[in-house]
Each structure stands twice: as structure tokens, then as C-alpha cells.
C-alpha positions as CSV (number, residue, x, y, z in Angstrom):
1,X,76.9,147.2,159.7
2,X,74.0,148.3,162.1
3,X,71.7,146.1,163.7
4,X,68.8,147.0,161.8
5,X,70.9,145.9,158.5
6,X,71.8,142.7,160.6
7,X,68.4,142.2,161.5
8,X,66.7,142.3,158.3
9,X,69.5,140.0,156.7
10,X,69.5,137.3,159.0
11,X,65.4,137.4,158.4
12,X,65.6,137.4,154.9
13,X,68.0,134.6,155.1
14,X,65.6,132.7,157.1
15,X,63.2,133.2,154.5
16,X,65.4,132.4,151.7
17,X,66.7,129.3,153.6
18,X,63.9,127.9,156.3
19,X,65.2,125.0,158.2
20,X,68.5,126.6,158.2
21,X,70.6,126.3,161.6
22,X,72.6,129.1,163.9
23,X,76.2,128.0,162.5
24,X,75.0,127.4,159.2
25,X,73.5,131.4,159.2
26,X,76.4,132.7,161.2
27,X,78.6,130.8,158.6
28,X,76.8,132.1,155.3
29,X,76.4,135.8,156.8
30,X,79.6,135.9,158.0
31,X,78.4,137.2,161.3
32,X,79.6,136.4,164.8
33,X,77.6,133.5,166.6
34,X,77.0,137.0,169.2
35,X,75.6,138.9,166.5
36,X,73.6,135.9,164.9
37,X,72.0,135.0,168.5
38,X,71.2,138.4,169.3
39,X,69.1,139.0,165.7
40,X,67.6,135.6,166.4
41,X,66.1,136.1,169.8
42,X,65.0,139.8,168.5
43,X,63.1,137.9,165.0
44,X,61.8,135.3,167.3
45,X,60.5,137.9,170.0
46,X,59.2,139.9,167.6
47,X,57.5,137.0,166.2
48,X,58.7,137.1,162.9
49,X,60.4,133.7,163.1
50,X,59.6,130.7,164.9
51,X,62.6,127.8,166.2
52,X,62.2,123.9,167.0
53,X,64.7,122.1,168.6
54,X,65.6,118.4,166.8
55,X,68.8,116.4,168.1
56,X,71.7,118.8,168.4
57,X,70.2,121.8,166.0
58,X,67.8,124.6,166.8
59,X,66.1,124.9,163.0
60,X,64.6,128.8,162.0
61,X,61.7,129.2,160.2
62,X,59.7,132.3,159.2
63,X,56.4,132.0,160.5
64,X,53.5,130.7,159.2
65,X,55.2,129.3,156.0
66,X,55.1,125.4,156.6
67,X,53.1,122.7,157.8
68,X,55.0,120.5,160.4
69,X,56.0,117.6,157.8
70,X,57.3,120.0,155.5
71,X,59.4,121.6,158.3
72,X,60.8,118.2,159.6
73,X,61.8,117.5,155.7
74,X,63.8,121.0,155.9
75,X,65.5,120.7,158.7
76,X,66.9,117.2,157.0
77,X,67.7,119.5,153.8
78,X,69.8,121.8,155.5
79,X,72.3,118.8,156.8
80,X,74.9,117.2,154.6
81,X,74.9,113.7,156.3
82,X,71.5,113.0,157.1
83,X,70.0,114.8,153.9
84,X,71.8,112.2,151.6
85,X,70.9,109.1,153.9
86,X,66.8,110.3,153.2
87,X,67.3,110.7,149.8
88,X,69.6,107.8,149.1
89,X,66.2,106.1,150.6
90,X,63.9,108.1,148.4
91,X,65.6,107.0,145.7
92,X,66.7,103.4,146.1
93,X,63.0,102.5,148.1
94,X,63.3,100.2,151.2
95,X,67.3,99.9,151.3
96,X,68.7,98.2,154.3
97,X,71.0,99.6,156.8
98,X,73.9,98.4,155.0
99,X,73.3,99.7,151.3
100,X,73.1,103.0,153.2
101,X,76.2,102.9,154.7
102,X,77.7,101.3,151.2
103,X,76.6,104.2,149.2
104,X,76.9,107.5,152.4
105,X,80.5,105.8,153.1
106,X,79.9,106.4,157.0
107,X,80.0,103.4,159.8
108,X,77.2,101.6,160.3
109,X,76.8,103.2,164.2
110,X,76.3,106.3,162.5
111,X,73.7,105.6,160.0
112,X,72.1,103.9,163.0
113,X,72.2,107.3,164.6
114,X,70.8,109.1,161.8
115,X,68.0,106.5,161.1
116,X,66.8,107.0,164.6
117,X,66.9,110.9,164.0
118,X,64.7,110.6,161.0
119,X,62.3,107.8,162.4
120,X,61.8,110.4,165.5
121,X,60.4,113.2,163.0
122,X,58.1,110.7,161.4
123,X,59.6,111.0,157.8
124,X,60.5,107.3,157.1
125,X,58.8,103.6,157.9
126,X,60.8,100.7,159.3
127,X,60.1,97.0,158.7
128,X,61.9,94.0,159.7
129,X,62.3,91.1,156.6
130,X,64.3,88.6,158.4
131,X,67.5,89.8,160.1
132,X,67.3,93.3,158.0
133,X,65.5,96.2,158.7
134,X,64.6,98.2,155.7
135,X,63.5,101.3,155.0
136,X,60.9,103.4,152.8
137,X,60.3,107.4,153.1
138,X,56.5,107.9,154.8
139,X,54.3,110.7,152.7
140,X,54.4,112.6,149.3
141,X,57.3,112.7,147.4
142,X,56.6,115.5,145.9
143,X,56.7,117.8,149.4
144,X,60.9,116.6,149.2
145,X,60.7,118.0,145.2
146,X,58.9,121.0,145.7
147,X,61.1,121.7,148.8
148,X,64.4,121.0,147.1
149,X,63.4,122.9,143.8
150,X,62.3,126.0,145.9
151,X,64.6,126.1,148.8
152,X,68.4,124.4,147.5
153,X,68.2,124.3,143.6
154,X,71.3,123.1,143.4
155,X,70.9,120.1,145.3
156,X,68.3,119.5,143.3
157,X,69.8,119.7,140.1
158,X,72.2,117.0,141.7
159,X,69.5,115.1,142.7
160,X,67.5,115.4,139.4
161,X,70.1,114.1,137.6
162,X,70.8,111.3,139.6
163,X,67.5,110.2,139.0
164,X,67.5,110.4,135.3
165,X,70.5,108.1,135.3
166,X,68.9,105.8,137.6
167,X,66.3,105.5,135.2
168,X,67.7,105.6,132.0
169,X,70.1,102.8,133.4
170,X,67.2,100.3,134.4
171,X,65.4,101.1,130.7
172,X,68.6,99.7,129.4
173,X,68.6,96.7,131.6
174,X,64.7,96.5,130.4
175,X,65.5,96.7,126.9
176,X,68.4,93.9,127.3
């Protein structure tokens, strides 16, 4: 393929997937991470894409698309690890440390890690009850939904249905 062509698809793949990271479009593209770095510089030059630097990622955006909280919620999106740990949060609601790393199955160093990441982009709230800290996810809800519905539907679905048994599972403990 020409450059143009290369061009255009790593945009529209930006666009389809904001937040997304160099491996991750280099990966998905099947392009070399030459090719991919090239395009990227020439999108972000051009000003057709904007990057932010978080941890050990540089995250691609198109431009003018997001607010800032809703960029630091995609960036999370686009990451296995840290992704479930926020919405294991969202969904269980001030978990400690340890329920995190019972239910992501990773040591407690590295939920530490990733805790830190997302405390650093303002996206979740810690308090201290006694010797556990515990944690709740800081904003609207429904920028994680809109996000996940629009930009990784099948996450989502995953997500959605997780919920549904969470919820049909404490109507039956209600009931009993």
C-alpha cells in the first residue's frame, strides 16, 4: 500500500478507536511500528490528531472530539489490566485493594501500580477506613457507558451483562 492509503487508515482508525496506543494500531493494522510512526507524526503535524503521554503509552486522539475526562477514561479503555481494575471499581463501589486483586487475579504491587495510574488522571477517589484504603470512581457514570457503547461494543456487552447478573443476584438475596 501507498502512504496516502496508510495515512488515511491509521486516521480513520484513530477515529474509530480514540485512546488507542502505537502497538495496539501497528498491531490491528498490521503495519510496521516504522510505517505506524511515520503516519502518526504526518496526522499529528498536519493537525489532524492530537497525542498525550500517560505512564508508559503515548494515547491518539482525533482532534477536537473529547473533553479531557473523557480522554483520560479512554486511554484506560484501550488497556486490558487497568480497564478491568476501573470497572471492577465501578461496579463493586469503594472496593479495597485486596478485593481488586481477588477478582483481577494480579499481585497486590501491581494493582498498587495501577491505582496510582488512575488516581494520577483524576478518575477515582481514595479514602482511608482504618487500615484499608478504598476506592469509588470520581464523575458520571454514564461518560464510562457512553464511551464503552460507542467506542468497544463488545466490551460493553461484557460489561452489560455483568451488571444484569449482579443485579438480578442481589434482588434474589432481597427477595430471600
Amino acid at each position: 500500500m501507498d502512504a496516502p492509503n496508510n495515512t488515511i487508515r491509521v486516521l480513520q482508525f484513530i477515529q474509530q478507536n480514540p485512546g488507542c496506543h502505537l502497538r495496539q494500531i501497528k498491531r490491528e493494522l498490521d503495519l510496521s511500528m516504522g510505517t505506524v510512526q511515520y503516519h502518526l507524526n504526518l496526522l499529528e503535524k498536519d493537525g489532524k490528531i492530537l497525542s498525550e503521554r500517560h505512564s508508559l503509552h503515548r494515547f491518539y486522539f482525533p482532534i477536537g472530539m473529547f473533553e479531557e475526562n473523557q480522554k483520560n477514561i479512554l486511554k484506560i479503555l484501550n488497556q486490558d489490566t487497568v480497564r478491568e481494575i476501573l470497572l471492577y471499581i465501578i461496579e463493586r463501589n469503594n472496593p479495597t485493594q485486596t478485593d481488586i486483586a481477588d477478582s483481577v487475579k494480579i499481585s497486590p504491587a501491581s494493582i498498587n501500580w495501577h491505582i496510582q495510574h488512575l488516581l494520577s488522571l483524576g478518575l477515582i477517589d481514595e479514602t482511608r477506613e482504618g487500615k484499608y484504603k478504598k476506592y469509588q470512581f470520581i464523575g458520571n457514570r454514564n461518560h464510562v457507558v457512553e464511551l464503552l457503547k460507542n467506542y468497544h461494543p463488545s466490551l460493553w456487552n461484557k460489561w452489560s451483562n455483568r451488571l444484569a447478573e449482579m443485579f438480578l443476584s442481589l434482588s434474589k438475596e432481597d427477595s430471600k
